[in-house]
N, C-alpha and C positions, 0 to 999 in steps of 0.2 A: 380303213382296212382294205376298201377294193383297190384304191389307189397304189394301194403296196403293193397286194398280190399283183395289179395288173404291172408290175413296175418290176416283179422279179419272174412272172412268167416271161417278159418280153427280157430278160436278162437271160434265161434257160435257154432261151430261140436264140437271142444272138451267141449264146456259147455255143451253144450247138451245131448251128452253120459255122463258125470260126472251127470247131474243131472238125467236120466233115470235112471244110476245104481245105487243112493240114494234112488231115487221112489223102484226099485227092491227092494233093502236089507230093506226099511223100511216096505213095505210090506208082506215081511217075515217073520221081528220081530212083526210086527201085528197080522200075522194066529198063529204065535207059543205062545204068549202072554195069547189071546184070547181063544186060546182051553185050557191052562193052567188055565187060568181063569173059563173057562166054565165048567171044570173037579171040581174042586172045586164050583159048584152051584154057584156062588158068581156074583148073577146078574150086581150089582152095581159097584163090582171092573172091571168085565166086560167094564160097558161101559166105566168107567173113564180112563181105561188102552187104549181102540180105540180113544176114544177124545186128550187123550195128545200124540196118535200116528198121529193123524190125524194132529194134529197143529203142530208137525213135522215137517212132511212131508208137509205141508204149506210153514211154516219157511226155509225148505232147501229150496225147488223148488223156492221161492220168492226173495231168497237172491241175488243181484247183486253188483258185484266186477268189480272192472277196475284197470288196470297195464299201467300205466302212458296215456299221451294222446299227439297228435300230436301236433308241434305247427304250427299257423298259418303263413301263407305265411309273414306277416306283422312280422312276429320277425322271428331272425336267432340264429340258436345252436349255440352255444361256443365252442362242440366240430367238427363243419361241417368244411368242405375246408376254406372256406369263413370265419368262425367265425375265424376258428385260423391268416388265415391273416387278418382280423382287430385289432385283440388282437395283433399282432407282430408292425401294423403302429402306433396303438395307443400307444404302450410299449416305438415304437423310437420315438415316440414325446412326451413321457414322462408325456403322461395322464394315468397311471395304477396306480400311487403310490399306492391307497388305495385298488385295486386288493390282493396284497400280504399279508397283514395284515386281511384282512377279509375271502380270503383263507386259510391260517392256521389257523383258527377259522369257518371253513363255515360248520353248522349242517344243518340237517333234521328237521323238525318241527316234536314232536312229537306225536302231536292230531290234527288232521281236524281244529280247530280251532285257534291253537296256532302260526300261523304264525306271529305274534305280539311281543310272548316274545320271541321265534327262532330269530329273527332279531334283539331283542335288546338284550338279549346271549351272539349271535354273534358279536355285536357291542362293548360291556362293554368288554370284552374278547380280542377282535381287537386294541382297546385303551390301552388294559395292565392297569384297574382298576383291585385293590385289592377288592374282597368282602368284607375281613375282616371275615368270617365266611367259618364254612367246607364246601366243599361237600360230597366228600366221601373221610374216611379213615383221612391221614394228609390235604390234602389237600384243598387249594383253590380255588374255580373254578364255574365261572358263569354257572348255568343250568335253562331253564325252570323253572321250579318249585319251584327254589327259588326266583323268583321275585314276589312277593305276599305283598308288602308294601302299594300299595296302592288300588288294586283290591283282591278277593279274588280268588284263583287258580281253585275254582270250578265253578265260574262267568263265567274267563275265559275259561274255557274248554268248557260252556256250550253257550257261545255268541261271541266268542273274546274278544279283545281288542276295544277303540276305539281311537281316534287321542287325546284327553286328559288325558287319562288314559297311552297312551303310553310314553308322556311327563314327566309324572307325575312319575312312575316306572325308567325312563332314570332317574333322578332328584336324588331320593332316592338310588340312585345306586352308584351315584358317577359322575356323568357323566354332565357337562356342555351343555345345550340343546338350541338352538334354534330353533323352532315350526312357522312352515310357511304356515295357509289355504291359499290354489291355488288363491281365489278370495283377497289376501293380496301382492299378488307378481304379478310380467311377467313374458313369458317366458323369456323375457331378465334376467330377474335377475337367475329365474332357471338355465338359461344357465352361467350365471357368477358362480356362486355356483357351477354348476358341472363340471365347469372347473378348477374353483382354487382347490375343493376338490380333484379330479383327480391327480392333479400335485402339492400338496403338499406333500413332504418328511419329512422335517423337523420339521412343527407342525401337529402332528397326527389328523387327523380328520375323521367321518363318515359319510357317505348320507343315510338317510334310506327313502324311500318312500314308501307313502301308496297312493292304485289306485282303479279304479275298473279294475278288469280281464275284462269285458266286451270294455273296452275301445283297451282293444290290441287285439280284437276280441278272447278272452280265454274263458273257460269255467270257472263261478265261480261269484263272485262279488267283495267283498271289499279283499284288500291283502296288507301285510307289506312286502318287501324286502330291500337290501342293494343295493346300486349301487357301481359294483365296477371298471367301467372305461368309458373311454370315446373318442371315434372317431372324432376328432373334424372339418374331409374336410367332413365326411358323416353325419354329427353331429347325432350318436347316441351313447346311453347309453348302459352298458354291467347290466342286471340287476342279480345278485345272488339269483335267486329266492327260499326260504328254502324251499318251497314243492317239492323239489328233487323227489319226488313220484308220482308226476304230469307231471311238467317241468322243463328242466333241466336250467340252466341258459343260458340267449340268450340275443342277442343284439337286440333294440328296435328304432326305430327314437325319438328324445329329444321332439320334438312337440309330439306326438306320445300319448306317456307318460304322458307329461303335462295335455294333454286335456282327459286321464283319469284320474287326480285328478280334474275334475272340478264339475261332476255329486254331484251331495246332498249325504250326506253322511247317511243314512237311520238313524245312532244312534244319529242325530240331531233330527231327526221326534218324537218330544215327545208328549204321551198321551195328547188328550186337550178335552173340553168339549164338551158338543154337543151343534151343533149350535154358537159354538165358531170360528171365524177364525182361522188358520193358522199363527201364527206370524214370517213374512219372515225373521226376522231378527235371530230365532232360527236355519236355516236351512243355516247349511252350508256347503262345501265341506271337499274333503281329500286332502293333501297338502306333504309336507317332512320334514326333523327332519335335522339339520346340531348336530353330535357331537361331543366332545370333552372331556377328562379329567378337570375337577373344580381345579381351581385356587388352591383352598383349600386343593384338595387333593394332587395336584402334591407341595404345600406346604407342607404337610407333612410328603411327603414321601420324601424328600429333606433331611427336618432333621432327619427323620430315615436315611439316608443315611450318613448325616455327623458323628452323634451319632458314626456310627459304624464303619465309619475311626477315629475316636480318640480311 
């Protein structure tokens, strides 16, 4: 603990001299502006030149920044003492399968709000679907910003994703989906799901869950991750969380978890009249995504396969 505090009081001082010496230097370019200004009579450029100094110098001094954030005692790092031996017990009891395949695929999200299609990226990519389209250069290759089938990428950037919109993009992608709200399952079932998903080798599969941050006591609200293993004497989940720039992946309790998909999910809450009820049945929770390659496609690429041994 003192290590912390000593580690964000000396982050308060260095923001604080960074933004002092910005107040300085803009104040600077203020007096030299101004008398530039004032030498030329030119009352009006005058002010206009102090005003959009002045908003500046607002603008810096107001601006606040953060470089990642602690996690809570309730979840453990992936890379701590403790995280690496759960990841070794879980590895010999042979619940990581889907660790490795979502590891050589595991990005960054790259907008505040894009932790939706980072997860499902990372997923379609993990599965080994063809887009069937470039990204860059020769290449094929699931990215953000090409998943735009069925939302539009400026929607997303500007609100998220939401648990049908993310289905829906899985769907159009290639990808075999089955979409599970919290209040539709138990935890038993969740815990069967991320058990077999865990320890299946042979047919590829992925877990994506959507929560609230506030349920793992996190800072944040709604979020998409991957889960990519699983402890099953401690019964928790290893979640890959893509906000790499927040938090890093960490291990979480399976209840834990659960019962942050159970909260209402805000983008249920639709506009309604006034003096209209609430209709309970609109409002529903966040749940997890089981996927898979489509029938159809691993159909097809069969016979592209045979095609080109004859």
């Amino acid at each position: 603990v003192s290590t912390q505090s000593t580690g964000v009081s000396f982050y308060r001082a260095f923001s604080s001299q960074q933004l002092e010496l910005k107040r300085t230097n803009l104040m600077k370019n203020s007096e030299t502006n101004v008398k530039e200004t004032s030498s030329s009579s030119n009352s009006i450029a005058q002010s206009v030149c102090k005003n959009n100094l002045i908003a500046q110098l607002k603008a810096e001094t107001e601006q606040v920044s953060f470089y990642r954030r602690p996690l809570p005692p309730e979840c453990i790092s992936f890379s701590s003492k403790e995280g690496k031996t759960l990841f070794l017990a879980a590895l010999m009891q042979g619940h990581m399968e889907s660790y490795f395949r979502l590891a050589e695929n595991f990005i960054t999200q790259q907008e505040p709000a894009y932790c939706g299609l980072a997860a499902l990226a990372m997923s379609l990519n993990a599965l080994h679907i063809d887009p069937k389209r470039l990204w860059k250069g020769p290449w094929r290759w699931f990215s953000e910003d090409m998943l735009n089938c069925c939302v539009p990428i400026e929607t997303v950037k500007a609100k998220g994703l939401t648990f049908d919109e993310f289905a829906c993009l899985a769907k159009c992608s290639g990808a075999s989906v089955s979409a599970f709200r919290a209040t539709e399952t138990t935890l038993q079932d969740f815990r069967r799901v991320v058990t077999e998903v865990s320890a299946s080798p042979e047919k590829e599969k992925v877990l994506v869950a959507t929560y609230s941050r506030k349920g793992l006591k996190q800072t944040g609200e709604g979020h998409f991750s991957p889960i990519g293993g699983y402890h099953p004497e401690r019964d928790l989940v290893l979640i890959m969380d893509v906000a790499r720039f927040k938090y890093g992946a960490h291990w979480v309790p399976l209840e834990t978890l659960w019962e942050a998909m159970k909260p209402i999910d805000p983008s249920t809450l639709k506009p309604r009249e006034a003096m209209k009820p609430i209709d309970p049945s609109t409002l529903k929770p966040r749940g997890f995504f089981i996927m898979e390659k489509s029938l159809e496609l691993e159909h097809d690429e069969q016979v592209v396969r045979e095609g080109e041994r004859k």
